[in-house]
MIVEXTI-836632 format. One record per atom (N, C-alpha, C, O, CB): x, y, z. Coordinates in steps of 0.1 Angstrom, whole numbers, plus 5000, padded with zeros to 4 digits. Atoms other than C-alpha are relative to their C-alpha. Glycine has a CB too. Layout:
% residues N
XYZ/...
END
This chain:
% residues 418
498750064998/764468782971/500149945014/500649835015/501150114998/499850054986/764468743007/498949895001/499349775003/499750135013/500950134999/761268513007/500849864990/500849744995/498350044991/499750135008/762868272978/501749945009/502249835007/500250054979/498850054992/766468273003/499049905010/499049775009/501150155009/500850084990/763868173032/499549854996/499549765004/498750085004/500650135005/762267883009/501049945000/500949845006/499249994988/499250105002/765467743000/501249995012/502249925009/500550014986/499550044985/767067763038/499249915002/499849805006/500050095011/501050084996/763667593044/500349854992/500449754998/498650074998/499950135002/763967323022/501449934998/501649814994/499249984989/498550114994/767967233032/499649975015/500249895021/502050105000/500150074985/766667193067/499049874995/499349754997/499350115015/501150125003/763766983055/500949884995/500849785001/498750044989/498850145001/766766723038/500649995005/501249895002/500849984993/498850044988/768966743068/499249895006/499549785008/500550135013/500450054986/766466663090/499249864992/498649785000/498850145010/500550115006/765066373063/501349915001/501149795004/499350034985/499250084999/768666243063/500449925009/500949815010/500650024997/499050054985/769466243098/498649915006/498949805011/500850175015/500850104998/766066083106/499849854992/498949784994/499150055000/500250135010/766665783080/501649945009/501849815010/500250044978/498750094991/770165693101/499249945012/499649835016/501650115007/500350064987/768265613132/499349874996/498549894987/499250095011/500350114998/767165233135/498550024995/498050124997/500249975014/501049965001/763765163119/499149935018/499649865026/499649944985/500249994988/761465153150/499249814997/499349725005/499050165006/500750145001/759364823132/500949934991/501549974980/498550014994/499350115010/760964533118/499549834996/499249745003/501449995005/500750095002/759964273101/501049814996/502049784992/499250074988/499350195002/760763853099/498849964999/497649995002/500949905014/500850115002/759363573087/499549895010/500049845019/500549964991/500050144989/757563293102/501349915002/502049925011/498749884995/499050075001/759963063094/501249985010/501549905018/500350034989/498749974993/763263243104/499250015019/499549935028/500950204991/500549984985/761163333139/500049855007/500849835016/498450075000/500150174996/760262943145/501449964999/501849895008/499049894989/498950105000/763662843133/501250085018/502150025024/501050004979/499050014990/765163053162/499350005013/500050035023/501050114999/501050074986/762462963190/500549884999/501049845009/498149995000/499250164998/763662583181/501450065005/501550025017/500249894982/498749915001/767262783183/500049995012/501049925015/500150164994/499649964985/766762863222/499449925007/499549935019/499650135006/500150104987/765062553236/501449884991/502249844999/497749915002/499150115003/767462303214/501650045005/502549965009/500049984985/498649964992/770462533225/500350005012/501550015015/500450104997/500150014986/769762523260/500149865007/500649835018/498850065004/500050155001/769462153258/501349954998/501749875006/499349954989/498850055002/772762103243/501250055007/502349995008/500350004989/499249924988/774362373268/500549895012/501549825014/498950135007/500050124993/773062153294/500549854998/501149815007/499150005002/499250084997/774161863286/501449944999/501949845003/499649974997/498149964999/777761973279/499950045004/499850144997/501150044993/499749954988/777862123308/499749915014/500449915024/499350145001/500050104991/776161853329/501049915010/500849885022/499749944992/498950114993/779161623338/501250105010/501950085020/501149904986/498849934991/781261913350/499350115008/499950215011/501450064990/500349934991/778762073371/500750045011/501149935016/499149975002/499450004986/780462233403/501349894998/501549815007/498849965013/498450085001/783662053395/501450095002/502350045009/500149934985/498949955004/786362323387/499250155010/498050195010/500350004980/500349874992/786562673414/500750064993/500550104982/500350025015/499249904998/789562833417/500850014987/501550114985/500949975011/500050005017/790262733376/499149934994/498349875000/501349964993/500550055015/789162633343/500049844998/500949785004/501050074989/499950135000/788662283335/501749994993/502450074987/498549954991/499150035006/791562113324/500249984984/501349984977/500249915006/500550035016/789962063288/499550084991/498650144998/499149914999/501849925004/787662263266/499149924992/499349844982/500150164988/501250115004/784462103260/499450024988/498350084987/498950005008/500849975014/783662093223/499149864998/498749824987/501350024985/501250135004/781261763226/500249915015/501049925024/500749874982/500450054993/779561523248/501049925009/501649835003/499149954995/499350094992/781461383280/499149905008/498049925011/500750085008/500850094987/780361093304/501249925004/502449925001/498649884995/499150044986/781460873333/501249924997/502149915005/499249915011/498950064998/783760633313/501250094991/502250024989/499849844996/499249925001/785760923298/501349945007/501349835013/499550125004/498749974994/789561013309/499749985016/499150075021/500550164995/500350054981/789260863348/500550155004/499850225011/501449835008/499849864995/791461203352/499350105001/499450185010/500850044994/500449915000/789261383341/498650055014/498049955017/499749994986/501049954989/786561563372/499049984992/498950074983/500150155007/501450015006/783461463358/499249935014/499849885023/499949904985/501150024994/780261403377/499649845001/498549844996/499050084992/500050105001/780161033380/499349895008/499549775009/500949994999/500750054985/777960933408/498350024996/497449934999/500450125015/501550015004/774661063394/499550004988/500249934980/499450085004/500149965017/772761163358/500750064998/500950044986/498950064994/499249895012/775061423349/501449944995/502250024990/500550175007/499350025004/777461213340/499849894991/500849844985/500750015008/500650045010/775260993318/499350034993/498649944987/499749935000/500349945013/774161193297/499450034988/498450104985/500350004999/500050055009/774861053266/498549844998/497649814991/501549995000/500750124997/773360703280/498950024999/498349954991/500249945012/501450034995/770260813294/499350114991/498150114994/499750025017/500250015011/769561023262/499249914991/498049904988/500750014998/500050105010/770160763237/498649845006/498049794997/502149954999/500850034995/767960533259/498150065001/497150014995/500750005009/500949945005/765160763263/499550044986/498450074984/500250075005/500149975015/765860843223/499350154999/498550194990/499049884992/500149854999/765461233234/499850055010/499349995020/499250064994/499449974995/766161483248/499050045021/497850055023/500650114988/501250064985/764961473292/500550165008/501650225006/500649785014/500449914995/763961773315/501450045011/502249955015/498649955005/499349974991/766161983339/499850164999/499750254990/501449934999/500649844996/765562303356/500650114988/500050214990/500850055018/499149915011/767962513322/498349994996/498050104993/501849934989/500649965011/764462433304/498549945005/497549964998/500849934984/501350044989/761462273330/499550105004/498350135000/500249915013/501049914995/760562563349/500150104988/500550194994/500250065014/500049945010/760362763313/498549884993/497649914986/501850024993/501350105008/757862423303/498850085009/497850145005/500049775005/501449944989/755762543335/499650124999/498450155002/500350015015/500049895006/756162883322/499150044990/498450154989/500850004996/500950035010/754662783291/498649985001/497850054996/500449914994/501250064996/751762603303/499350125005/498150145003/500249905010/500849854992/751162933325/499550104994/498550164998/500850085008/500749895011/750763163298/499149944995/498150014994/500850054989/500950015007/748762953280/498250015006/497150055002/500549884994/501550044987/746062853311/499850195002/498750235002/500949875023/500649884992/746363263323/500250094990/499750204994/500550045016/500249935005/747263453292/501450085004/502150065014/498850045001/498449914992/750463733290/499750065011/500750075018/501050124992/500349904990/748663953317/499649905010/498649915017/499050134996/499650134980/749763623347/500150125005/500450225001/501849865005/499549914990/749763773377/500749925010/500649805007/498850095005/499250094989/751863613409/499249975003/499049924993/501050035011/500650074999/748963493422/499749914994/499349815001/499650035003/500150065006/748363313393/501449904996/501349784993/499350064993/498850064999/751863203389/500649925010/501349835007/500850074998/500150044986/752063113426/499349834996/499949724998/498950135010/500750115003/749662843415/500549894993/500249774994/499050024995/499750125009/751462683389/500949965003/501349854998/500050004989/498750074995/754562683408/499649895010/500249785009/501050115007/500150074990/753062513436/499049854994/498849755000/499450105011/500650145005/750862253411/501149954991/500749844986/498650004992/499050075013/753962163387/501750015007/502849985002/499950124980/498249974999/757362263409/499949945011/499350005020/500750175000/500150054986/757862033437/500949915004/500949845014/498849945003/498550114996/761061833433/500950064989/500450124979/499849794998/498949985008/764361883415/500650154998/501150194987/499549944988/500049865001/764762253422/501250045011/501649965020/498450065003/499250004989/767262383442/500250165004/499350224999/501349924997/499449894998/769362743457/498550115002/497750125012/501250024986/500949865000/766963043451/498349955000/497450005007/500350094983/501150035006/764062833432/499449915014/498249905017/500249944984/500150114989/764162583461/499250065017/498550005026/501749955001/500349914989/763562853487/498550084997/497450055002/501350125000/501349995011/760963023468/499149935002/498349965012/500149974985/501150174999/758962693464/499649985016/498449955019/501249834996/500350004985/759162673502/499250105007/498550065016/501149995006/500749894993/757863013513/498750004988/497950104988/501150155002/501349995009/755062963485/498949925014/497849955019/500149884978/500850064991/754062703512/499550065011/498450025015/500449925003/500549904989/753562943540/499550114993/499850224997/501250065010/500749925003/751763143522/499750124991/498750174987/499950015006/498749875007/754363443505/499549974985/499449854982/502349965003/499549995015/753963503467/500950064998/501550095008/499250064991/499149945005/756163663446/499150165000/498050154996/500449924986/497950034999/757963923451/500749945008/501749885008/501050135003/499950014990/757563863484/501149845003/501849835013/498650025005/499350125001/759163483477/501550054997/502450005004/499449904990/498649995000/762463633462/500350125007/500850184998/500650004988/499949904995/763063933485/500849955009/500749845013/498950075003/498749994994/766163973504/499549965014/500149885021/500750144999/500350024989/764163993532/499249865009/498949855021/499450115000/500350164998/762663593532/500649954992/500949844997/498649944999/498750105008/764963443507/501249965000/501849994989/500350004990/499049965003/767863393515/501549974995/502649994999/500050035008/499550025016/769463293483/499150074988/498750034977/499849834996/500449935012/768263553464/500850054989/500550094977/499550095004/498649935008/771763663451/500349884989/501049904979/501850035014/499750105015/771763303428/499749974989/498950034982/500049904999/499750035018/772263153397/498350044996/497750124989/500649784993/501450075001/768863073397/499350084988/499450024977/499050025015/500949985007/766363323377/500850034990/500050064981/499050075004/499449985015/769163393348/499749894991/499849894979/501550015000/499950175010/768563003337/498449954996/498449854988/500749845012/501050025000/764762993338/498850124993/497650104990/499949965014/500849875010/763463343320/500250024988/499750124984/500150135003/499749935012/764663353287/498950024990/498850114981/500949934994/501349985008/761263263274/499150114999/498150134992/499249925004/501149855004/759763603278/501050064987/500750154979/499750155018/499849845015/762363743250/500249894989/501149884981/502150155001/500850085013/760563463228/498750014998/498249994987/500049875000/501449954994/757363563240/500050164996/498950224995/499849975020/500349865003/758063913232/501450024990/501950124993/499850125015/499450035015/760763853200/500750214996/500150304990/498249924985/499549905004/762864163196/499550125004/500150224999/500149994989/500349904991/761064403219/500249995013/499549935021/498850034998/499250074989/763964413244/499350115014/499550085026/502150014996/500549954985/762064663270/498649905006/498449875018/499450184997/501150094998/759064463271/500949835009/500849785020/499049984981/498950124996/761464153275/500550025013/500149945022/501349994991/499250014987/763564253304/499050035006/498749945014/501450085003/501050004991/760664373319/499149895008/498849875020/499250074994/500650144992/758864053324/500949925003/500749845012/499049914992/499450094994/761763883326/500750035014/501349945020/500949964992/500049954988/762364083358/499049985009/499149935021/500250125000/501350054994/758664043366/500249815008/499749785019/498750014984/499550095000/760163683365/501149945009/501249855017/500250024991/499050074982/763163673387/499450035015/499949995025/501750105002/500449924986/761163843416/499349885003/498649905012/499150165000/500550104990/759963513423/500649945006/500349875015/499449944998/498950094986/763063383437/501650045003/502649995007/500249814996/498449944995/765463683438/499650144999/498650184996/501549964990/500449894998/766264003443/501350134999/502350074996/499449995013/498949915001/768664343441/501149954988/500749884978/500850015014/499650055013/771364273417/500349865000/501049814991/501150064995/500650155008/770663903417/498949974993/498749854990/499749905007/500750035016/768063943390/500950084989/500850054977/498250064998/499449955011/770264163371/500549964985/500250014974/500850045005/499550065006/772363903352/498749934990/498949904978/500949925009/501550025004/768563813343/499450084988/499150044977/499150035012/499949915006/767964123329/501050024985/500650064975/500250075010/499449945012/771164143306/499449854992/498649884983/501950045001/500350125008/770363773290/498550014989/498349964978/499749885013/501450015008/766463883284/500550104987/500150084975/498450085011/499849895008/768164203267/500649934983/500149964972/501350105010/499450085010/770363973245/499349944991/499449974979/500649925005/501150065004/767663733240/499550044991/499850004979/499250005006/501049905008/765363963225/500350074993/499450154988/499350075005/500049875009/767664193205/500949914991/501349954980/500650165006/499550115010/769363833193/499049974983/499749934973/499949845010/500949975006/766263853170/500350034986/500049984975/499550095006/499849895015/767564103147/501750054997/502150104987/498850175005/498550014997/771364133159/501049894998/500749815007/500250045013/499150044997/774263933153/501649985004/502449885002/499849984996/498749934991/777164073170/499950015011/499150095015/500450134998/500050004987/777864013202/500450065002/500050085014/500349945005/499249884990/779964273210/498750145000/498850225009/502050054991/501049924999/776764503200/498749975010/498050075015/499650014987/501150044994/774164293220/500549985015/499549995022/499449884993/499649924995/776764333250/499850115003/499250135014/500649994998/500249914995/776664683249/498950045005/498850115015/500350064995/501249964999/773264703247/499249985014/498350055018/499349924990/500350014984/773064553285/500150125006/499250175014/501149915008/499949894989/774464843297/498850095004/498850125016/501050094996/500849894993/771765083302/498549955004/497650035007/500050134989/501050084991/769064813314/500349965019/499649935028/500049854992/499150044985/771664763346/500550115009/501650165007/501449924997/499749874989/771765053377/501250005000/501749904997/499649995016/499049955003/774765223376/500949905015/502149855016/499950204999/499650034982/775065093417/500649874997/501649855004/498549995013/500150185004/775164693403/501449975001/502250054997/499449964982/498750055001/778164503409/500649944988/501749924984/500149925009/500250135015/776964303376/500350134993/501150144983/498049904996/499449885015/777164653360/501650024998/502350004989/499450205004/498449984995/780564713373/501149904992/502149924986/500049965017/499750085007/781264383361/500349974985/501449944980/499349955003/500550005012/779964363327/501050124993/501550084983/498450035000/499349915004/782264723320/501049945004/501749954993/499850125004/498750075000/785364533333/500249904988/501049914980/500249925014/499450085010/784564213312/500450084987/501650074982/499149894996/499949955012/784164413281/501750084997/502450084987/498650105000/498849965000/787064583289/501649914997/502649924990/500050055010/499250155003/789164273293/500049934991/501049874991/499849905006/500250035011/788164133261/500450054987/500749994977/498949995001/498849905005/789764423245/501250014999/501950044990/500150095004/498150034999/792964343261/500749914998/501949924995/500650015011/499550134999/793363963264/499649944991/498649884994/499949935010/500350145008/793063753236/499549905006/498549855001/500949944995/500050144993/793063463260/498650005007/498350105013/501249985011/501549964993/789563433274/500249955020/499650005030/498449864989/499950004986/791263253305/500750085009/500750065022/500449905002/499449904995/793063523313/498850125009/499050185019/500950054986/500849954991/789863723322/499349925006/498849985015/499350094996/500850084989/787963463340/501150005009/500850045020/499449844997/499449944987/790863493362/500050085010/500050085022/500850024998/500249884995/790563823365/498450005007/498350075017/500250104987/501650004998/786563783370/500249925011/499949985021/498849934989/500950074985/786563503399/501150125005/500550205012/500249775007/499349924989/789563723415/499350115005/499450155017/501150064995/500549874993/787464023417/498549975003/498150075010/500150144990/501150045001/783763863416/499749915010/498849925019/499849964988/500550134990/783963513435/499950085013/499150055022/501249855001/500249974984/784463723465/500150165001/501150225005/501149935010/500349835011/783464083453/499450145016/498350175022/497749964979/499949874988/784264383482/499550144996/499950144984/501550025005/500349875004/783164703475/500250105015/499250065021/498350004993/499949924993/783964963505/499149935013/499349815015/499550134992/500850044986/781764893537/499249804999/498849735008/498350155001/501650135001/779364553514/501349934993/502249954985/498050034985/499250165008/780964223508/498749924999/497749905007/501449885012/501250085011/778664023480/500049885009/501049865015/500649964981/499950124995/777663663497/501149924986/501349944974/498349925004/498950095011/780263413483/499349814994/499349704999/501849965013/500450145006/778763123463/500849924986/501349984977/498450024995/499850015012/779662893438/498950024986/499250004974/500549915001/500850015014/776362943418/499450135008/498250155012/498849844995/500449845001/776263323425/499450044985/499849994974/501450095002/500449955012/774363523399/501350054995/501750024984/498950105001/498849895005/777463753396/501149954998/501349994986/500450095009/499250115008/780363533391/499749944988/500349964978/500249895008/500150105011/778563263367/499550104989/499950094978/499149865003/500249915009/776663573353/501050074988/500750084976/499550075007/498949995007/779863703341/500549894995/501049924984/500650055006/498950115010/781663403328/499149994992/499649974981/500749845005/500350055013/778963343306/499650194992/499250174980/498249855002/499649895005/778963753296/501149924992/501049884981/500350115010/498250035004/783163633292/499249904984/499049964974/501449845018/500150095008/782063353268/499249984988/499349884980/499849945006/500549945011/779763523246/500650114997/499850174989/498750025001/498949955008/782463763238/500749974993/500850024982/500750035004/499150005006/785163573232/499449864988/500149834978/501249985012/500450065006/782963313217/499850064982/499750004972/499249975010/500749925014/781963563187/499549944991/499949944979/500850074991/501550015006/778563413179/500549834995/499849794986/499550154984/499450135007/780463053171/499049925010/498849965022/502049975001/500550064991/778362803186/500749925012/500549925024/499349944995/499350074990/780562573198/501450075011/501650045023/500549894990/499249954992/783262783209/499550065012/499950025022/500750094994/500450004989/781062963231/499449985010/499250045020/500050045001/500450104989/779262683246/501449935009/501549885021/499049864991/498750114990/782762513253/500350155007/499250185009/501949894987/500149944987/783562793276/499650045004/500350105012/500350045004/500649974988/781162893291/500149815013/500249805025/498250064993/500150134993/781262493302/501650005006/501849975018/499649854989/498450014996/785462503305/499950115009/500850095018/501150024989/500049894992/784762823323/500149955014/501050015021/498850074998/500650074987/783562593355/499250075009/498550155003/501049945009/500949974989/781662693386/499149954995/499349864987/499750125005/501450095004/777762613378/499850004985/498850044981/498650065007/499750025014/778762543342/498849994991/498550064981/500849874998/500850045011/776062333329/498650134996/497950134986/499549825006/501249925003/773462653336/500750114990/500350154979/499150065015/499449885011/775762933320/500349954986/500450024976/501750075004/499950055017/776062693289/499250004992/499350024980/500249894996/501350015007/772462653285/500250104994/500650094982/498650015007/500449905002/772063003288/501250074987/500750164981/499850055013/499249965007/774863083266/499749944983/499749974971/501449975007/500150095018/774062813238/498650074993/498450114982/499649765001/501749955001/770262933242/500250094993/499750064982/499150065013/499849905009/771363263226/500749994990/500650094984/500350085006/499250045011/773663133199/498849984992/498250064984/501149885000/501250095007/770762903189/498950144996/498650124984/499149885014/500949985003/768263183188/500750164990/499950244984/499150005013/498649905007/771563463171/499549914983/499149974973/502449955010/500050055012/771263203142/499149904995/498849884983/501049964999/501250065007/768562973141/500249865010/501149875018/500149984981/499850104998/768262613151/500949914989/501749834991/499049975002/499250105008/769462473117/501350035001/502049954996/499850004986/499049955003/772762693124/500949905011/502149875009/500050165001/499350134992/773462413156/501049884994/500749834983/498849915005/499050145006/776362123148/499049914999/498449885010/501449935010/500950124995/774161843140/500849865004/500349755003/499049964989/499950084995/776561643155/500049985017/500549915025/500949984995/500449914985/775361793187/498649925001/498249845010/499850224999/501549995000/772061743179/498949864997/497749855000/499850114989/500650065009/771461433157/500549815009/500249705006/500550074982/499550154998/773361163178/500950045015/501650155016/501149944985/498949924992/775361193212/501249984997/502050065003/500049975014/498550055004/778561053199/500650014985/501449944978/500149855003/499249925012/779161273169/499649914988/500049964978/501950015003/500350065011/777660983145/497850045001/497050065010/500849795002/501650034997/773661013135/499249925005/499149805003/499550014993/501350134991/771160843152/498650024995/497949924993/499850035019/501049944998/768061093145/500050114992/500750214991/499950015011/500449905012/766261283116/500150115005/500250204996/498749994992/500549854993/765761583140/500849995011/501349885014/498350045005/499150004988/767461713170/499249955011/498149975014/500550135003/500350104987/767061493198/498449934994/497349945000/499850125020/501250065003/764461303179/499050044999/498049974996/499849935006/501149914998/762361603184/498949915009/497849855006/499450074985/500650084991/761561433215/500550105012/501650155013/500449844999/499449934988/761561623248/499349945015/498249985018/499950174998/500650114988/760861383281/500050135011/500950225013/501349835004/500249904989/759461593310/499849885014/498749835018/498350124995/500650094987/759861343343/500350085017/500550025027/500949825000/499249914994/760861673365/498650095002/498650165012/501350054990/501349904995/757161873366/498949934998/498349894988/499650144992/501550064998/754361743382/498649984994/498050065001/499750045006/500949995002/751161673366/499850104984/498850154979/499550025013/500049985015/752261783330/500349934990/501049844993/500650074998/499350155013/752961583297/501249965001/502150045004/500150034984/498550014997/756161353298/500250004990/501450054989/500649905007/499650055015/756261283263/499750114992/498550144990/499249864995/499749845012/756961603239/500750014989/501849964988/500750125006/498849955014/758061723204/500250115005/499450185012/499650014982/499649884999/759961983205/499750084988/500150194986/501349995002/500149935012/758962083174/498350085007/498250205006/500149874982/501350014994/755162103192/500650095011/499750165014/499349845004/499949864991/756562353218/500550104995/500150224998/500950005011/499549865008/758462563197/498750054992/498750174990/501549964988/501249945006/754862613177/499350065012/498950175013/499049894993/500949964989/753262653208/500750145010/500050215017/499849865011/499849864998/755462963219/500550104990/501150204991/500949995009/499949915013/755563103185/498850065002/498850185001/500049944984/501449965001/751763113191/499850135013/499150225015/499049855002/500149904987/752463293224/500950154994/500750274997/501049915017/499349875004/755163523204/499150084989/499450194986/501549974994/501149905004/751863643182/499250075003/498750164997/499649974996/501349914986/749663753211/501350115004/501150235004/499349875020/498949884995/753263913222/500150134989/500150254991/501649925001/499349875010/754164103191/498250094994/498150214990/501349894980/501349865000/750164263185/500050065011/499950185010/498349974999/500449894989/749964383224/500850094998/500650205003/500049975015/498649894997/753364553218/499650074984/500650094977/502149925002/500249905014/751464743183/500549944989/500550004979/500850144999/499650065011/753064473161/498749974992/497649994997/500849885002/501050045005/751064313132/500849854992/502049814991/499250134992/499850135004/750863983114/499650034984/498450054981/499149895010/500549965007/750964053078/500249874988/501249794988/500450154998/499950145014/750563783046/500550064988/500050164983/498349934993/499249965010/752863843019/500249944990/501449964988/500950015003/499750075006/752863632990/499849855002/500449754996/500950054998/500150154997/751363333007/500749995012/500749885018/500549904989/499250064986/753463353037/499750115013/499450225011/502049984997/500049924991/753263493070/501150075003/502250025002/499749965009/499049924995/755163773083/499950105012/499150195012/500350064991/499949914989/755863963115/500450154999/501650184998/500749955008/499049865000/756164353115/500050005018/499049975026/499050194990/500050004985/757264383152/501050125005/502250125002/500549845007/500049894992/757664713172/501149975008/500749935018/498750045007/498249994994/761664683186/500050085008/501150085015/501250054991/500149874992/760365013208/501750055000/502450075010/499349975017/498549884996/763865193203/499550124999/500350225001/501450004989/
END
């Protein structure tokens, strides 16, 4: 009697403990080629169209919000009222596009080309010396704040970290490496520790303390955009990649909080530059920039909240947002794009600058590089997005994934490490 009670205590724990291990997350998950490619096109085409709706109103709008919200392409002969960029390229845009007949280079998606190239020439296990090299043979104009600094101490001799370190950079606290890493959480596709990891490996070349942070939550996103479509889940998920100490952490628990309370999305960017643009803490006041990691980092947090996974809504504010607009749009569209795919983009975004078609593919599936030295100018984009699919297959076996054929098609089982 007592042995047959013991067997059947034993086998209700054995179904607890089978049920409660079937609620937790599977640890491997699988996608198709297809869906995978369509959201690698997803995060270079969305970064593209970030940027160039955000372009014209670079550094235009501080102390508020643009006067407008930007749901499509502006240029210079617009509303005369309106603050647009009118003096150089970012305010032609459209022009020098449609001219070119696709889409042309700028730091949101160039130093990510040099990126590319680097993995391919040194493999995922680059080291800063080897990265050192390719900054200094392909990065030599058009760079500016953190990356610009960086670039300069590569010439005296400094690698990375040693290039973004508080202690020789001193623009380490900017925008800078949030807009130029997203490619490692394509390079490593839904394995978000591996991801933020190199994409930290990543900012340490031209920043430091919590100015790579904002870096960090984007790779997190990135990479768990994959398999998630809820922003407010891929949010939380920042939190426990970001030191408790972080202003950006601090941050990130306010927006979220604000997003709870205000409908209005301009209601917490208020709240954000008030406490951020010039962000005190007890004895440390943050340097004050307009293309701070921690300010713009947050508005484009703000704008993938209130945005909820819509493309256009939350490209148009992160761009209406203002301060360094056109990079928090990239980065903001970049993850929509790769949340749903490339085909999920407006193709009136994509297919024409003035909302009529022009072009069977987005941006002609043309991507003009006249911005890094001694690399191809003339590109499909369809031809890079293969070419870091091919890098996201070397990624997903080192991380215990596999590549399996299913009925004639390829498929990814890939190791999520939760």
């Amino acid at each position: 009697m007592m042995q047959a009670g013991f067997l059947k205590s034993f086998c209700w724990i054995i179904i607890f403990l089978l049920t409660e291990l079937s609620a937790f997350p599977q640890k491997e998950k699988m996608i198709s080629r297809e869906v995978l490619l369509d959201k690698i096109e997803g995060y270079w085409i969305g970064q593209c169209v970030g940027n160039f709706m955000g372009f014209p109103f670079e550094g235009t709008s501080l102390e508020e919000p643009l006067d407008i919200f930007v749901d499509r392409y502006y240029q210079f002969d617009d509303d005369q009222s309106l603050m647009i960029n009118r003096k150089d390229l970012r305010g032609y845009c459209p022009v020098v596009i449609n001219w070119l007949e696709g889409a042309f280079s700028d730091d949101d998606t160039d130093i990510e080309f040099v990126t590319l190239h680097a993995l391919e020439k040194y493999g995922l296990d680059i080291t800063y010396p080897e990265i050192t090299e390719m900054w200094k043979s392909h990065i030599n104009r058009k760079i500016w704040c953190a990356n610009r600094t960086a670039r300069n101490l590569m010439d005296t001799g400094l690698i990375p970290p040693a290039t973004g370190s508080k202690l020789n950079n001193e623009n380490w606290y900017q925008i800078d490496p949030q807009l130029v890493n997203e490619i490692w959480s394509m390079v490593y596709p839904g394995m978000i520790r591996k991801s933020s990891s190199m994409a930290e490996w990543g900012a340490r070349i031209t920043s430091d303390d919590w100015g790579i942070h904002p870096t960090l939550a984007y790779a997190v996103m990135y990479s768990a955009a994959i398999f998630e479509s809820d922003v407010n889940k891929l949010v939380n998920m920042v939190l426990p990649f970001i030191p408790d100490t972080s202003p950006f952490k601090e941050g990130l628990t306010d927006v979220i909080a604000w997003h709870k309370q205000y409908p209005d999305w301009k209601q917490t960017r208020k709240l954000i530059f008030d406490k951020y643009y010039r962000y005190r803490k007890g004895q440390y006041q943050a340097p004050v920039s307009d293309v701070s990691a921690l300010s713009n980092g947050l508005f484009g947090i703000m704008a993938i909240l209130y945005g909820g996974g819509d493309f256009v809504k939350t490209t148009g504010i992160a761009v209406s947002a203002g301060l360094d607009c056109d990079n928090q749009a990239a980065t903001c569209a970049g993850l929509i794009g790769v949340m749903h795919g490339a085909s999920a983009i407006p193709e009136r975004l994509t297919l024409g600058m003035s909302g009529t078609q022009v072009w069977d593919k987005a941006f002609n599936d043309t991507y003009i590089n006249f911005t890094r030295d001694g690399l191809p100018s003339y590109n499909r984009i369809s031809e890079i997005s293969e070419r870091i699919l091919k890098l996201a297959e070397a990624g997903i076996l080192s991380q215990g994934g596999k590549i399996l054929i299913r009925e004639g098609r390829i498929n990814y089982l890939i190791n999520t490490e939760q």
